[in-house]
Z-matrix of the N, CA and C atoms (Angstrom, degrees):
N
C 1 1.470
C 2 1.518 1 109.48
N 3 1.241 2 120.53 1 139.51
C 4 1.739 3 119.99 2 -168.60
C 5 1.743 4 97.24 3 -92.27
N 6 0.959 5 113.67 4 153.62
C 7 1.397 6 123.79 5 169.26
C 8 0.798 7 159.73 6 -65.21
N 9 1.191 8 151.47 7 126.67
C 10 1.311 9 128.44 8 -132.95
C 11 1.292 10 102.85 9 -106.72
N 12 1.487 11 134.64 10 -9.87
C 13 1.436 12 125.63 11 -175.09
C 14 1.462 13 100.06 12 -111.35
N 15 1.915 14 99.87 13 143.90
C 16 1.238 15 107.66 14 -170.90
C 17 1.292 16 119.26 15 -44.52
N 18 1.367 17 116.86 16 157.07
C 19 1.609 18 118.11 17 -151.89
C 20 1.888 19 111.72 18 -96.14
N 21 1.802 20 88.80 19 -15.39
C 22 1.685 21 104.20 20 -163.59
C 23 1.403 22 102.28 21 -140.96
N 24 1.323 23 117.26 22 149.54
C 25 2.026 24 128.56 23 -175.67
C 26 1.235 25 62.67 24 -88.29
N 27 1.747 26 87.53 25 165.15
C 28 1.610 27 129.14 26 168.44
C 29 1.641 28 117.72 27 55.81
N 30 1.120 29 114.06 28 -160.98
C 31 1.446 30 141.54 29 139.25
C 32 1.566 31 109.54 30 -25.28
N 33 1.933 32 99.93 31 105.41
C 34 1.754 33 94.98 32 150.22
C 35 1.479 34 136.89 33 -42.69
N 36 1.247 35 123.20 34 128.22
C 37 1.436 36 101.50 35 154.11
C 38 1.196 37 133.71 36 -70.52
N 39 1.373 38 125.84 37 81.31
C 40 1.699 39 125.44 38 -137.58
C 41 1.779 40 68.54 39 -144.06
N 42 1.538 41 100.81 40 169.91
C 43 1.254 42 131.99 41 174.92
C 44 1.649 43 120.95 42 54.71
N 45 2.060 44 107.88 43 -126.44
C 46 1.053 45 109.19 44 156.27
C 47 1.341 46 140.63 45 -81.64
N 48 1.755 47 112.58 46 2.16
C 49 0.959 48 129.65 47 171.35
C 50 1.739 49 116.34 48 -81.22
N 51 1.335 50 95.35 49 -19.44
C 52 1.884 51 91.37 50 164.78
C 53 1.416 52 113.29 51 -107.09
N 54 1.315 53 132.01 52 4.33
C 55 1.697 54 138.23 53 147.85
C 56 1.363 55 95.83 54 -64.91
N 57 1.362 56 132.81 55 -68.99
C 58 1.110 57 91.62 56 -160.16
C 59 1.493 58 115.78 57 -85.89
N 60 1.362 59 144.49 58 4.23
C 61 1.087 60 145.63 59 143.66
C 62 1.790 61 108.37 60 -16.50
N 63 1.350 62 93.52 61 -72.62
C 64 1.716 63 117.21 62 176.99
C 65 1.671 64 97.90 63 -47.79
N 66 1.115 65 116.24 64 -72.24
C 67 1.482 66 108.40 65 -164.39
C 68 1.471 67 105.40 66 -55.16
N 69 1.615 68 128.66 67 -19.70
C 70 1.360 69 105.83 68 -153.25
C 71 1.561 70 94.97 69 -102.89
N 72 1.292 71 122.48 70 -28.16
C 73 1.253 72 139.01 71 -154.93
C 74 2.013 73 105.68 72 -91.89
N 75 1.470 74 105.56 73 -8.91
C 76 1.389 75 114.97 74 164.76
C 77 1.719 76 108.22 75 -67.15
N 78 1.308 77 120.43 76 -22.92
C 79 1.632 78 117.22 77 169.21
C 80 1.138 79 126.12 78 -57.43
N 81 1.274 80 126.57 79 -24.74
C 82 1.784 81 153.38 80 -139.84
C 83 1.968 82 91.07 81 -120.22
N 84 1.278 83 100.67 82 0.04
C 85 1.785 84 100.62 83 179.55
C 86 1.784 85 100.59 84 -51.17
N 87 1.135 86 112.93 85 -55.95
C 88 1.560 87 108.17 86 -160.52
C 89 1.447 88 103.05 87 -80.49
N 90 1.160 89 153.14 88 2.05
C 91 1.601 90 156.74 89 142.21
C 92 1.561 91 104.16 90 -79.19
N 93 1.148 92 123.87 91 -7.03
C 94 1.760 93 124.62 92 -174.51
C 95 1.509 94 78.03 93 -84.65
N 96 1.440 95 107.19 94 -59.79
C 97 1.846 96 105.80 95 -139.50
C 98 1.604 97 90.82 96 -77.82
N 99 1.277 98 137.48 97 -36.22
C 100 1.603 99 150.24 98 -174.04
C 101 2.106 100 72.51 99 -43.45
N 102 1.115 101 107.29 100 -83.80
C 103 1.422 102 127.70 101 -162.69
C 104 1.720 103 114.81 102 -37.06
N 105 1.122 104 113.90 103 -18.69
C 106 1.778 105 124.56 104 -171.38
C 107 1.465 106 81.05 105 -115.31
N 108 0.933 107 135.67 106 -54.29
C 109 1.887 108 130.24 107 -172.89
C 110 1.747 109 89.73 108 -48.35
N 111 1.161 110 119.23 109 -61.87
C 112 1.661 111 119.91 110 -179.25
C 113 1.694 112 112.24 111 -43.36
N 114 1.326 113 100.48 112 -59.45
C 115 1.585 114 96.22 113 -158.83
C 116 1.811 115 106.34 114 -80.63
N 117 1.356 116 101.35 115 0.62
C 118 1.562 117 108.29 116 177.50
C 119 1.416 118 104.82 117 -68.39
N 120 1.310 119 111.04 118 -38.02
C 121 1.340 120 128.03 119 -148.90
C 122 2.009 121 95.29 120 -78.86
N 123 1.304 122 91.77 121 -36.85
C 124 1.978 123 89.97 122 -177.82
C 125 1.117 124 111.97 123 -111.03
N 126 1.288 125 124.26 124 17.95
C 127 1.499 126 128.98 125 148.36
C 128 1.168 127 111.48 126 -91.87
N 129 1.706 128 124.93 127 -178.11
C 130 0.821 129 140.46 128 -118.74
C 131 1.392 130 90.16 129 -146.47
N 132 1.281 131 149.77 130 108.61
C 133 1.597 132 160.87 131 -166.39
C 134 1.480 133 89.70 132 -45.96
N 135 1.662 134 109.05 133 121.79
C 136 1.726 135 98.52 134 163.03
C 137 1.687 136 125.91 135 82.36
N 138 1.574 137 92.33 136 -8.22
C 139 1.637 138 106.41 137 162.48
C 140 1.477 139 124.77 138 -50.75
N 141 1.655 140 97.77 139 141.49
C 142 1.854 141 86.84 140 171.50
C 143 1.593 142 109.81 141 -97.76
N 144 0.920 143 91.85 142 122.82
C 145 2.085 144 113.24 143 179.42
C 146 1.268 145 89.79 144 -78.82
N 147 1.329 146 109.86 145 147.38
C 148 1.629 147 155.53 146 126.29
C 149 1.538 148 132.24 147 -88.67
N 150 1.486 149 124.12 148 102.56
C 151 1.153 150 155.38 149 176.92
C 152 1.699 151 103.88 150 -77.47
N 153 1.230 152 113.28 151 114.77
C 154 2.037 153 98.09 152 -176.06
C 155 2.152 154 73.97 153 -118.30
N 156 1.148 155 81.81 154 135.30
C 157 1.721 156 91.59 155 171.29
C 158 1.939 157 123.07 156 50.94
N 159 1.690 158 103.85 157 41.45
C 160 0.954 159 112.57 158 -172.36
C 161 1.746 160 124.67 159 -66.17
N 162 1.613 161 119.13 160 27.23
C 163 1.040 162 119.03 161 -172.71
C 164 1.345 163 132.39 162 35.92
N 165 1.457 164 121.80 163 -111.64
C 166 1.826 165 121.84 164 171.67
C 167 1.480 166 104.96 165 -119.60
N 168 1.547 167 102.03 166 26.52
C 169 1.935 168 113.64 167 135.64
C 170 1.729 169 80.34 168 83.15
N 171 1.073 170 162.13 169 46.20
C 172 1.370 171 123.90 170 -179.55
C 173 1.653 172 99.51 171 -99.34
N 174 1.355 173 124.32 172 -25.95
C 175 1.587 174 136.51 173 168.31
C 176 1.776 175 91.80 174 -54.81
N 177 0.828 176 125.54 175 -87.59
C 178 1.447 177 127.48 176 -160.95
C 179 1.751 178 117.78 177 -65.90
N 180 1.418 179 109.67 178 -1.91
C 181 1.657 180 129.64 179 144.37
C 182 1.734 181 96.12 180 -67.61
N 183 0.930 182 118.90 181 -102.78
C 184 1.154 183 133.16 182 -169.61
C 185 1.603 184 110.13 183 -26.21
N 186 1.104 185 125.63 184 -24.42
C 187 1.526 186 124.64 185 170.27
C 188 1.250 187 137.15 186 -78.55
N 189 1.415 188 91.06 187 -40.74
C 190 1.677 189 130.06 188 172.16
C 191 1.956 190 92.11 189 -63.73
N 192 0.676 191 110.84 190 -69.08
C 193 1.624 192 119.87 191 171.69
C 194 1.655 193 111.48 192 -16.91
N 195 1.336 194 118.72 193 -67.65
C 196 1.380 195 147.96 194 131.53
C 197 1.576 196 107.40 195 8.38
N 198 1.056 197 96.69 196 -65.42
C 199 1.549 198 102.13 197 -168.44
C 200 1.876 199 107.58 198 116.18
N 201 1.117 200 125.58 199 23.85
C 202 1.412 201 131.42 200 159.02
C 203 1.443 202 111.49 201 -89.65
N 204 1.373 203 112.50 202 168.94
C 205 1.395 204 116.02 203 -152.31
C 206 1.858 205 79.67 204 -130.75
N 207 1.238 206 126.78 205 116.04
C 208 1.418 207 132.87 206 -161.89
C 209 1.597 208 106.06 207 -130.03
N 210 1.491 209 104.39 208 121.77
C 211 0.932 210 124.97 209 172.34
C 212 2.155 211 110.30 210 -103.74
N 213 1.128 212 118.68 211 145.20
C 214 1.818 213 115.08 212 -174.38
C 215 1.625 214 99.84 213 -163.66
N 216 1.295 215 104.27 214 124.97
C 217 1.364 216 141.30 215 171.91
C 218 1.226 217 118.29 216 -106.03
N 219 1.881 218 119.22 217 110.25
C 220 1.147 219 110.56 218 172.35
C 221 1.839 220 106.07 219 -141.61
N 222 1.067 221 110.90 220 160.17
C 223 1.571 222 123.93 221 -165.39
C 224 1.556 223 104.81 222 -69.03
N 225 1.228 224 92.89 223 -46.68
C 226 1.665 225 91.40 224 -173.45
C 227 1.683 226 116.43 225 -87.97
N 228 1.419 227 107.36 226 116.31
C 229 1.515 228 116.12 227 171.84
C 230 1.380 229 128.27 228 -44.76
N 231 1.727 230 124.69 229 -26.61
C 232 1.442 231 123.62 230 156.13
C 233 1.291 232 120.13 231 -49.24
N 234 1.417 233 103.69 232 -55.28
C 235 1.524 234 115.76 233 -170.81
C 236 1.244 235 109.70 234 -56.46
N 237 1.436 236 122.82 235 -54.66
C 238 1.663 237 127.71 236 171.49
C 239 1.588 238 101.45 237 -46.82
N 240 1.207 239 142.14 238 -55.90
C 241 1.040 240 139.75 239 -173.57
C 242 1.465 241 128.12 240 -52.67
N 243 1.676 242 92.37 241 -57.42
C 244 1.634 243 110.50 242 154.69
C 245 1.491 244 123.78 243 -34.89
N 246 1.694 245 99.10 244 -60.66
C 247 1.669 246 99.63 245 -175.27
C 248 1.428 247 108.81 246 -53.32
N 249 1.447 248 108.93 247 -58.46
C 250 1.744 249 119.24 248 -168.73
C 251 1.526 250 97.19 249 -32.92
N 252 1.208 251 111.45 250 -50.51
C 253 1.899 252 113.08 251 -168.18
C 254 1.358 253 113.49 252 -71.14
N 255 1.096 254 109.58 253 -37.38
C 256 1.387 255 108.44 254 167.17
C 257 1.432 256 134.37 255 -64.83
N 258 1.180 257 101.19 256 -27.97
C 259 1.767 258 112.59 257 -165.22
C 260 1.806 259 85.65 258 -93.26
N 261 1.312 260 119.49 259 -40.11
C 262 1.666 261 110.99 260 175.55
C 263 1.603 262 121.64 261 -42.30
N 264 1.905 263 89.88 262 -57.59
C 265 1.659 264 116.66 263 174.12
C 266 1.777 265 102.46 264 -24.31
N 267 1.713 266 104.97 265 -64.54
C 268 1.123 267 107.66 266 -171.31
C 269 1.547 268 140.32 267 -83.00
N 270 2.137 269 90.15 268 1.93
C 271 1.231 270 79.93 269 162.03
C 272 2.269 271 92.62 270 91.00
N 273 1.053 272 86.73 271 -1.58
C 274 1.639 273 83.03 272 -163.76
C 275 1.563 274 121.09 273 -110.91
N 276 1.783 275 144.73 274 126.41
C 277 1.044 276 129.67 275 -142.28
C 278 1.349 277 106.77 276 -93.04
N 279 1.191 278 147.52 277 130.09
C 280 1.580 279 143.55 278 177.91
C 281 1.032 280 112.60 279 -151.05
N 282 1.477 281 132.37 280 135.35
C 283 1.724 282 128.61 281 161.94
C 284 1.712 283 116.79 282 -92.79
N 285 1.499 284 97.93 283 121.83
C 286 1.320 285 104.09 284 -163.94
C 287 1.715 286 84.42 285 -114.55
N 288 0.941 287 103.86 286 142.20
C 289 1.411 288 132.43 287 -178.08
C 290 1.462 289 143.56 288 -149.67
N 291 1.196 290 123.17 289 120.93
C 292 1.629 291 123.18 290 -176.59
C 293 1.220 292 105.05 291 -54.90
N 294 1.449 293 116.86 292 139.36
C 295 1.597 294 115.81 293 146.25
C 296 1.660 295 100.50 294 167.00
N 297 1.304 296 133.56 295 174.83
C 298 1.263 297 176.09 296 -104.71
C 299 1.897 298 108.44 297 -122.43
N 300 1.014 299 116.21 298 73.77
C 301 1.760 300 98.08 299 176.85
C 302 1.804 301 105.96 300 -35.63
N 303 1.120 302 113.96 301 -46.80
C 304 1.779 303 111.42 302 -176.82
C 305 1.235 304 118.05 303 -81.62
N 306 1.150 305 114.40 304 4.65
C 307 2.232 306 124.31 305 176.22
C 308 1.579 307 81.14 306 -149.08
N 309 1.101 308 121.54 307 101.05
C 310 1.685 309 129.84 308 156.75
C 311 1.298 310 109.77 309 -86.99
N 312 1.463 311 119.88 310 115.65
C 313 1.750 312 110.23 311 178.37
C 314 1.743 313 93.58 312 -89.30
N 315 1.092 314 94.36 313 93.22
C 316 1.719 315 129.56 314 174.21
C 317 1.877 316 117.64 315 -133.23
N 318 1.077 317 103.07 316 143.10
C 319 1.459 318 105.50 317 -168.90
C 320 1.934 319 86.25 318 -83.29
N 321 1.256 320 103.50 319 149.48
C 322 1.267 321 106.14 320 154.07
C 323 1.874 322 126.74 321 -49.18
N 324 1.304 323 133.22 322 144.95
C 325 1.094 324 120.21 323 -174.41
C 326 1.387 325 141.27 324 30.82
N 327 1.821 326 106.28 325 42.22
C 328 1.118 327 114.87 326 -153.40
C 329 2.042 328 90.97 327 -104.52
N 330 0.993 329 118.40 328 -28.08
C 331 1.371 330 114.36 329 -158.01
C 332 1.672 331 117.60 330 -107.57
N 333 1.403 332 112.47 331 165.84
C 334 1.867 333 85.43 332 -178.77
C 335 1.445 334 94.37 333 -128.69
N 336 1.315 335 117.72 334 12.32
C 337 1.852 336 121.97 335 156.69
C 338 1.802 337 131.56 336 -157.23
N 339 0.838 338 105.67 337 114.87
C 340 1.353 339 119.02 338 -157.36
C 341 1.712 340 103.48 339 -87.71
N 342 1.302 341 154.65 340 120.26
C 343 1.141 342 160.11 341 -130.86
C 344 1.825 343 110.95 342 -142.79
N 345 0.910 344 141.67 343 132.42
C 346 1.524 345 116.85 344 -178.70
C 347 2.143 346 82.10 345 -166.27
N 348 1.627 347 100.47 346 113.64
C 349 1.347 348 88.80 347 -175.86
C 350 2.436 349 95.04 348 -126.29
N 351 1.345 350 83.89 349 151.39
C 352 1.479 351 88.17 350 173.78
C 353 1.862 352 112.56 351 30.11
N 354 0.929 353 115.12 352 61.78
C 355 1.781 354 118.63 353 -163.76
C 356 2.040 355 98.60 354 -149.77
N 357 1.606 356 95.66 355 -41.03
C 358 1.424 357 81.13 356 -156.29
C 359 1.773 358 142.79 357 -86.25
N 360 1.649 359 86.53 358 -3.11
C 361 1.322 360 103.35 359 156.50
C 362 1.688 361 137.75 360 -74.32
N 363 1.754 362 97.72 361 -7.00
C 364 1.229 363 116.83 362 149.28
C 365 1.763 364 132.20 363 -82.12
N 366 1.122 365 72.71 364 16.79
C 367 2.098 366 72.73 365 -177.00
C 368 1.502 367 112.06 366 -124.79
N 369 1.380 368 108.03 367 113.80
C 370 1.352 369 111.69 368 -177.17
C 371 1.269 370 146.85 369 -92.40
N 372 1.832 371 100.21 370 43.85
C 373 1.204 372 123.19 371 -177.64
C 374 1.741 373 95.74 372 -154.22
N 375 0.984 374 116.33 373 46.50
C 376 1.616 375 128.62 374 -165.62
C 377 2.214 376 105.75 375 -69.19
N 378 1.043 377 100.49 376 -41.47
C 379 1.930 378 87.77 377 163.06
C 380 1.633 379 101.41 378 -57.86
N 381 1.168 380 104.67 379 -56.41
C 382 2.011 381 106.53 380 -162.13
C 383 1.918 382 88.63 381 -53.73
N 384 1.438 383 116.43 382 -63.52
C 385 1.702 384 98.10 383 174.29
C 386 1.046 385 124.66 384 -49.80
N 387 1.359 386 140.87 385 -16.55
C 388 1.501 387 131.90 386 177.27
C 389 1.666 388 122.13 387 -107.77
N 390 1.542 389 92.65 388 -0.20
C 391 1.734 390 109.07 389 165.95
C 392 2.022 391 87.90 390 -92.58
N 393 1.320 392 122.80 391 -39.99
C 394 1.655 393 97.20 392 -173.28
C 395 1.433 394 110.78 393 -71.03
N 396 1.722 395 118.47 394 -23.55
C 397 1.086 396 103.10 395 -164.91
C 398 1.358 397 119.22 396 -79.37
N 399 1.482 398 111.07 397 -23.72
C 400 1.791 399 114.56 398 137.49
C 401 1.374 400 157.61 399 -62.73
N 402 1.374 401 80.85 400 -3.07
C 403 1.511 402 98.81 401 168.11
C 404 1.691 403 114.93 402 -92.39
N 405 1.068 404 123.65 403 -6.75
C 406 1.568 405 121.44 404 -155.41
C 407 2.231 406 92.67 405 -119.20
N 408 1.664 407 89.94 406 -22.24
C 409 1.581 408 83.96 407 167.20
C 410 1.543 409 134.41 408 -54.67
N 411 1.182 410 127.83 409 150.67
C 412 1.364 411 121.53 410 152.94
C 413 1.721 412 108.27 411 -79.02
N 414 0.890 413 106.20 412 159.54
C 415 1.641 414 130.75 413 -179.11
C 416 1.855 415 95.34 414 -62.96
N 417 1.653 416 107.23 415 113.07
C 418 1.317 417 133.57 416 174.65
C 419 1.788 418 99.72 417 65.54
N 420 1.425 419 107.20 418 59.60
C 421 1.108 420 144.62 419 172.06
C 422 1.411 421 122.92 420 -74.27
N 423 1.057 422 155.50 421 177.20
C 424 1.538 423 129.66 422 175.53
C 425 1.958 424 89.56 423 -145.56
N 426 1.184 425 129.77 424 126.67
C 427 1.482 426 126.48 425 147.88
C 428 1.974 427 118.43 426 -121.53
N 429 1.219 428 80.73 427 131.97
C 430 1.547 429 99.43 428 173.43
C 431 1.430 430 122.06 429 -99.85
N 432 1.705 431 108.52 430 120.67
C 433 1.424 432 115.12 431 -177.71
C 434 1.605 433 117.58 432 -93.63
N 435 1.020 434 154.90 433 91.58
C 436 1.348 435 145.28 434 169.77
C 437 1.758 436 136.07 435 -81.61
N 438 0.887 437 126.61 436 115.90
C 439 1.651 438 120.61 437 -173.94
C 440 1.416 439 109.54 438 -156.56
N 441 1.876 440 95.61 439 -169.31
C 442 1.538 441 93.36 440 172.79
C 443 1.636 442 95.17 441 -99.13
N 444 1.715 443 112.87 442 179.14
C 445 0.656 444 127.00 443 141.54
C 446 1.512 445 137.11 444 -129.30
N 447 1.227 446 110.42 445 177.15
C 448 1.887 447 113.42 446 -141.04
C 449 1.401 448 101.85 447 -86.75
N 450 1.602 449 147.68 448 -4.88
C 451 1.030 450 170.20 449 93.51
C 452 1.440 451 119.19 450 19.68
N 453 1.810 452 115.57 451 -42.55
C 454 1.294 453 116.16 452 -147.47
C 455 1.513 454 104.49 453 -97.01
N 456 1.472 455 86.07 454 144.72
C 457 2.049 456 87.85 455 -163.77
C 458 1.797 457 112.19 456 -88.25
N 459 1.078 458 102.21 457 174.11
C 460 1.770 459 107.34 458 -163.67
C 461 1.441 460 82.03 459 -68.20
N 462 0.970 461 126.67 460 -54.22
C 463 1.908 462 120.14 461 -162.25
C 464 1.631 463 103.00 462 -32.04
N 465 1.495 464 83.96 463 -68.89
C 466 1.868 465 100.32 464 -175.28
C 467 1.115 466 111.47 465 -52.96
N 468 1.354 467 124.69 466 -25.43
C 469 1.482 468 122.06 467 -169.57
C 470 2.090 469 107.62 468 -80.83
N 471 1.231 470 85.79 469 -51.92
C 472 1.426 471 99.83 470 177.52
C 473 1.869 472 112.70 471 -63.43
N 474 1.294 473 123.97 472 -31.59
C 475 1.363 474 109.36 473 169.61
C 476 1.572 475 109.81 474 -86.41
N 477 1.444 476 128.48 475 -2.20
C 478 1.118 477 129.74 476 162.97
C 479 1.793 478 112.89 477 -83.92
N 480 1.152 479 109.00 478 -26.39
C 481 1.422 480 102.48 479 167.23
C 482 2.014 481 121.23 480 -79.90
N 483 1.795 482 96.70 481 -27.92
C 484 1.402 483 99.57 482 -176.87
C 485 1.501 484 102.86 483 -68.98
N 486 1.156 485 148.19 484 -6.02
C 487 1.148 486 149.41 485 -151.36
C 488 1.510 487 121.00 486 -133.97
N 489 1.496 488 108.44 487 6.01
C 490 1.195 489 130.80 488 143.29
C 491 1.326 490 138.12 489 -57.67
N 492 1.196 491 108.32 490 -15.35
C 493 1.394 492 99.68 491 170.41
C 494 1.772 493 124.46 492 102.45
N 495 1.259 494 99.50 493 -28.59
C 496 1.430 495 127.68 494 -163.76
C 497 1.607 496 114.61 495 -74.52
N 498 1.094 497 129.37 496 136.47
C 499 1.539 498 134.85 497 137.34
C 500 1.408 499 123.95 498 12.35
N 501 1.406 500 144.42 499 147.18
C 502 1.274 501 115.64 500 153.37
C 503 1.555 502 142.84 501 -69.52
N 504 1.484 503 98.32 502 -19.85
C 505 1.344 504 134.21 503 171.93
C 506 1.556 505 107.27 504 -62.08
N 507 1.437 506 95.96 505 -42.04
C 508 1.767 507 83.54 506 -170.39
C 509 1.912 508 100.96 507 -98.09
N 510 1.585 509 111.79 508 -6.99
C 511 1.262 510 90.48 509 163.71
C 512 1.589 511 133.18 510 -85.20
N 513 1.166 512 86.87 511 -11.92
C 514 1.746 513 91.81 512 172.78
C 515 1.322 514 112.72 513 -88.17
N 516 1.224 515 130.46 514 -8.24
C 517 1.686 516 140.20 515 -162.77
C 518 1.889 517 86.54 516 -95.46
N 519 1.459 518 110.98 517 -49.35
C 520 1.593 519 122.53 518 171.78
C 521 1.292 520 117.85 519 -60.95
N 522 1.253 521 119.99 520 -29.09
C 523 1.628 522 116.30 521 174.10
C 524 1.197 523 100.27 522 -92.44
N 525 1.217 524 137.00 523 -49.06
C 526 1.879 525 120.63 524 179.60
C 527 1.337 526 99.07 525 -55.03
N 528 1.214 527 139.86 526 -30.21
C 529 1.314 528 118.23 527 -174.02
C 530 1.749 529 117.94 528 -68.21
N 531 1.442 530 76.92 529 -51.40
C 532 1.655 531 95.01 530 170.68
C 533 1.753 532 123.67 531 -32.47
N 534 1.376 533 105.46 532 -63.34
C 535 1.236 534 132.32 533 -174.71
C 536 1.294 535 101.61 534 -77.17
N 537 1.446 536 152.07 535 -77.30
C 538 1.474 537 141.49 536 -163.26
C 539 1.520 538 122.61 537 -78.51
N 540 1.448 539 115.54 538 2.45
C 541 1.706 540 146.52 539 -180.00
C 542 1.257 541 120.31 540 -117.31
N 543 1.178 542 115.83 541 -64.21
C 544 1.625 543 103.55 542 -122.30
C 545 1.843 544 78.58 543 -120.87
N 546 1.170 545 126.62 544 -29.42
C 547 1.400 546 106.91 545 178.44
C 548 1.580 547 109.41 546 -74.73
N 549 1.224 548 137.97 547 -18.10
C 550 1.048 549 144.94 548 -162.06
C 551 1.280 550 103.60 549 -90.57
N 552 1.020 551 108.00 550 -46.23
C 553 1.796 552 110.35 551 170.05
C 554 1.528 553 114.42 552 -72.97
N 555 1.309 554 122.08 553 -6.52
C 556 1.536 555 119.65 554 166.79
C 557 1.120 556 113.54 555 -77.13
N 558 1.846 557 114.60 556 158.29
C 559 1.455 558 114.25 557 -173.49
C 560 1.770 559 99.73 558 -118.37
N 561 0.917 560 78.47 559 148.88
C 562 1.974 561 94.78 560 170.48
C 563 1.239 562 111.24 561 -48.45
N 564 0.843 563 135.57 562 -162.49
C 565 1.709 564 137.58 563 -164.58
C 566 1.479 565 101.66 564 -124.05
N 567 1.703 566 124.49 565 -48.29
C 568 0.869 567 117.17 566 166.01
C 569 1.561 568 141.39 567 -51.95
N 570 1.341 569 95.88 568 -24.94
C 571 1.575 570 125.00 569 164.94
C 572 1.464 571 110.87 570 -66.68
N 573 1.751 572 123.72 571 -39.93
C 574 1.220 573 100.06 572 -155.82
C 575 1.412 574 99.54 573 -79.76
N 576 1.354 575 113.59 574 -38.60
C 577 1.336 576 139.93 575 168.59
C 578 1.647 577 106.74 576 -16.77
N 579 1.272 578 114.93 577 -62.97
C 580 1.725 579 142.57 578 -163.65
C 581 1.532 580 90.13 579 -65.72
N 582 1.421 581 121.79 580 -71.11
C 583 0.911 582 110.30 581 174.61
C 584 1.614 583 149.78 582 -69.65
N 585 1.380 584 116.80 583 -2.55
C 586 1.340 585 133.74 584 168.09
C 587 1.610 586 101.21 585 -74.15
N 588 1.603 587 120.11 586 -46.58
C 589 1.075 588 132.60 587 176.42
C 590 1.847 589 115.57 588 -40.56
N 591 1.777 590 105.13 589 -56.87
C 592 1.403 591 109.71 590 -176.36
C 593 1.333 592 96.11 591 -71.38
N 594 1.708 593 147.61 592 -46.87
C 595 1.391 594 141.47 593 155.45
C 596 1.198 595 109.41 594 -18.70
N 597 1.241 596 143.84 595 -40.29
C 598 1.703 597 122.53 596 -168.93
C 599 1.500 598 112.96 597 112.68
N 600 1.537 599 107.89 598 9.18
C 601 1.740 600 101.35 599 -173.31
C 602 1.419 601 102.53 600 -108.35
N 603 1.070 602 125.42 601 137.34
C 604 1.460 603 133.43 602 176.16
C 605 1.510 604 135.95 603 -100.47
N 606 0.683 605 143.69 604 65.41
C 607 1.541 606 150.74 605 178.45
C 608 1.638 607 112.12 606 123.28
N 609 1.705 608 124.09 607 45.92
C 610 0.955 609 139.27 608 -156.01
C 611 1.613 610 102.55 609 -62.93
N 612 1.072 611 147.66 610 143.09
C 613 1.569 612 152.18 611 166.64
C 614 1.361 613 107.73 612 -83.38
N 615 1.483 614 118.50 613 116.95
C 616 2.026 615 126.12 614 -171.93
C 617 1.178 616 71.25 615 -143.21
N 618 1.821 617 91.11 616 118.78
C 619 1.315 618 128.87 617 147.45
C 620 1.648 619 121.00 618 -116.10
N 621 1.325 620 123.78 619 128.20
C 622 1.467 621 120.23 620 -166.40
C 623 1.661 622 93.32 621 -113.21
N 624 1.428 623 82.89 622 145.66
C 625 1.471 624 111.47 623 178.21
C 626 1.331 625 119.68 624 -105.49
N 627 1.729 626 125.78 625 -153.27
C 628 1.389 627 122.76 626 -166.90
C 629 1.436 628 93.86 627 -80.72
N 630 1.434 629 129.48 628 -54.37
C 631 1.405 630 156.86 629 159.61
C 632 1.219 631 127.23 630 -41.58
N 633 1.648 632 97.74 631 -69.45
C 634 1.679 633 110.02 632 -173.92
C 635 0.926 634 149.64 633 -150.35
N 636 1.368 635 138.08 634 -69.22
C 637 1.670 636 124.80 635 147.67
C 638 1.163 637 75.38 636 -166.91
N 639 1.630 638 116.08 637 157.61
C 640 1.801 639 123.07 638 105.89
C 641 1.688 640 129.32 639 -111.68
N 642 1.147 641 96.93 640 152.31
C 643 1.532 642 117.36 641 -169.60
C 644 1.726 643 119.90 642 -118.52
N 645 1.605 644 97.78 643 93.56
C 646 1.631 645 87.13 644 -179.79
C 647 1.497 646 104.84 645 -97.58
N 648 1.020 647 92.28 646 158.01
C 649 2.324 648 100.00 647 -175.62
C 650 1.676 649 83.19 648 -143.28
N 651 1.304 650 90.11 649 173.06
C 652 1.799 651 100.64 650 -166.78
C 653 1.779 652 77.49 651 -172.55
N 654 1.934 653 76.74 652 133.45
C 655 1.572 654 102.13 653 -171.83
C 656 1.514 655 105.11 654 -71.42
């Protein structure tokens, strides 16, 4: 049964606010593909991937590329729309699909890697997402968590934005976001920890970055 409480803080990424998502987030291509070169490497040749909040899909392009068989679920109907066009553009096979990080229309034990990047401090039922994203594993399964965390100082934040690539316009449009959003909605480490724990994952691996963490757990 899908849920009844909204699925995301704030503002949808619906409309022109997920164009320019797409337009801005095409800079981040060579850390996308760095990032699928990685998870190629601890998957399994020919695996079916899981994308939880795959935005305008360019991670789960890039995998599919690979030779994985990619399945991606995201809340917002632009973004599904977006991806579909994109992954056509390229010519590239992916199932992009509406639905729920906390109700995944995912078969139980259907997948052998579960993916969830910069998304999950937007979801406001984040144990129920990290109980689905174990639920949809096969047994010794691998999922990868990526985000910011709530810790990270303006310095770090700001040479992580200068190094984007971007406009000046769009780096200051990226740091207000940063700063009056999106750090506030990040969780501490000890938190994410706590909560992967009540999810069902056991001896999860948190590694912190300039920004944020990643967290691999294996079913």
């Amino acid at each position: 049964m899908a849920s009844a409480v909204k699925a995301y803080k704030g503002m949808g990424m619906e409309g022109s606010v997920a164009r320019w998502y797409d337009r801005t987030t095409r800079k981040d291509m060579p850390e996308i593909r760095a990032l699928a070169a990685r998870i190629a490497s601890a998957a399994a040749p020919g695996a079916t991937v899981l994308e939880v909040a795959p935005g305008p899909g360019f991670l789960s392009m890039e995998l599919a590329k690979r030779g994985f068989r990619l399945r991606a679920v995201d809340i917002s109907k632009t973004f599904v729309e977006l991806a579909r066009r994109n992954a056509a553009a390229e010519g590239v096979e992916a199932q992009f699909e509406l639905g729920n990080a906390a109700a995944l229309p995912v078969e139980d034990r259907s997948v052998d890697f579960t993916v969830c990047r910069a998304a999950f401090k937007n979801f406001t039922e984040p144990i129920k997402a990290l109980t689905e994203m174990r639920r949809v594993l096969r047994p010794g399964g691998t999922a990868l968590l990526i985000d910011m965390r709530r810790d990270v100082s303006i310095a770090e934040l700001r040479r992580y934005v200068n190094g984007l690539g971007v406009g000046l316009i769009n780096r200051w449009l990226i740091m207000l976001v940063f700063r009056s959003m999106l750090i506030k909605r990040a969780y501490p480490l000890d938190e994410i920890r706590r909560m992967m724990e009540v999810a069902g994952w056991t001896e999860p691996r948190i590694e912190s970055s300039p920004v944020g963490f990643e967290a691999w757990m294996t079913k």
